[in-house]
C-alpha positions in Angstrom: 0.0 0.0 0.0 2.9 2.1 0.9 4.4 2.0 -3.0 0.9 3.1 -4.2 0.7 5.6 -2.0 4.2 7.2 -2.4 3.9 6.7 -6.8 0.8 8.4 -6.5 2.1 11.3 -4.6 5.0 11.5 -7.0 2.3 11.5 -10.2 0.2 13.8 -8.4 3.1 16.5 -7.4 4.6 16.2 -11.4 0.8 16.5 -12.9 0.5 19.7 -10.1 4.0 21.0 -12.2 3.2 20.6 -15.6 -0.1 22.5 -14.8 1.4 25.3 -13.1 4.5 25.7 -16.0 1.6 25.2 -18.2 -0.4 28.2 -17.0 2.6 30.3 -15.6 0.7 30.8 -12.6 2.7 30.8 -9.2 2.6 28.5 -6.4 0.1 31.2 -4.4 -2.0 31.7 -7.4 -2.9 28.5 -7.7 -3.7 28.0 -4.1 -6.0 30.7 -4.4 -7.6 29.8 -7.4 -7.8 26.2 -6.0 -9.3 27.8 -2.6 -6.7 25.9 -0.7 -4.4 27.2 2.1 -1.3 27.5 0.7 0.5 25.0 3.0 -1.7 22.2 2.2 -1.3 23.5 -1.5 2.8 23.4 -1.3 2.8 19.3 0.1 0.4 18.4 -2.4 2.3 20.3 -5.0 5.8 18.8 -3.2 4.0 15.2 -2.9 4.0 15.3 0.7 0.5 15.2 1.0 -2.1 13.2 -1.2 -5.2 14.9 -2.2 -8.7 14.9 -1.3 -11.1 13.8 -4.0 -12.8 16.4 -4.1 -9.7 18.3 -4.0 -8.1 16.5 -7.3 -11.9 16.6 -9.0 -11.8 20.4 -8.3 -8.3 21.0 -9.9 -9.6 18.9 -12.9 -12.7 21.2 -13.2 -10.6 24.4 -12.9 -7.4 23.6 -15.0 -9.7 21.7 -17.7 -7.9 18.0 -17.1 -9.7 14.9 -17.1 -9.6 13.1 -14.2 -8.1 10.1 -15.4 -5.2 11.5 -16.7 -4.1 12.0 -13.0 -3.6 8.1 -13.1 -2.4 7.2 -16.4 0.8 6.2 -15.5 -0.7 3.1 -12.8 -2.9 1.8 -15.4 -0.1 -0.5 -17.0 0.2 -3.4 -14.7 -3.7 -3.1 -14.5 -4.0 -3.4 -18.4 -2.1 -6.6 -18.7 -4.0 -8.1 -16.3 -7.3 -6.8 -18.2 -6.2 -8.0 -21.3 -5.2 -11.6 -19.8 -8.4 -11.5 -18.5 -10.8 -10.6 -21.5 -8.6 -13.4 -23.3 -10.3 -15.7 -20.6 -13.3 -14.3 -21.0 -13.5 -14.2 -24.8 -13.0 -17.7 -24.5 -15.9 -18.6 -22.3 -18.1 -16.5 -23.9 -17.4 -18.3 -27.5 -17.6 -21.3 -25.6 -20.8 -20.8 -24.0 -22.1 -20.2 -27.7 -21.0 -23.6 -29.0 -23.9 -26.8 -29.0 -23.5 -29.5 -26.0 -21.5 -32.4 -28.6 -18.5 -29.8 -29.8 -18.0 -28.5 -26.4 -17.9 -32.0 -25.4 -15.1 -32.0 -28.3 -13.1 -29.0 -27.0 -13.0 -30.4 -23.2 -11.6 -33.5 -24.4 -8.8 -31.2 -26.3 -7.8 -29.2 -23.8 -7.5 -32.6 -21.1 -5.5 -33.9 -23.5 -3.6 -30.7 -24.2 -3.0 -30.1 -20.0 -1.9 -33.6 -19.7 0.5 -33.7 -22.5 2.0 -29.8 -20.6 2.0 -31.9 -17.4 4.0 -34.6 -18.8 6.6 -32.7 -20.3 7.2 -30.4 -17.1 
């Protein structure tokens, strides 16, 4: 929990950057356009501090960002696993679709298949 944590602080605190050298605003300015104190504003912007929700969906609204782009960067490992998974899923689905006597067929297959793996292991 602790690397999540400390990546999303650092994505956070780079994202916070790139908008204020995008806007040229100062640190202050953008704690009073945010409506946040500007020590609170200074560890988020530092990565001290992780943000509020409402805090992050605010700067979104304001600096025109969508929200997911605050976590592009943690979407990777996620993806693989997606794509892993709707292989899986794709599968079954076709599967489901097929009469009782050829998925009868594929199970047979795929025994086979496994044992074969299992014997050469």
């Amino acid at each position: 929990m602790k690397d999540i944590e400390k990546k999303l602080k650092s994505l956070i605190s780079a994202k916070l950057q790139q908008i204020r050298h995008g806007s040229g605003e100062t640190l202050e300015k953008m704690a009073e356009t945010l409506s946040l104190d500007y020590s609170v504003f200074y560890h988020l912007y530092k990565g001290s501090y992780l943000p509020r929700l409402t805090t992050l969906w605010q700067i979104s609204k304001i600096y025109n960002i969508p929200i997911e782009d605050w976590f592009k960067e943690l979407n990777f490992e996620k993806k693989v696993k997606a794509d892993k998974n709707s292989l899986e899923f794709s599968l079954l689905h076709n599967f489901r679709k097929l009469d009782v006597k050829t998925k009868s067929v594929f199970a047979k297959i795929l025994q086979r298949y496994t044992a074969k793996e299992r014997q050469h292991r």
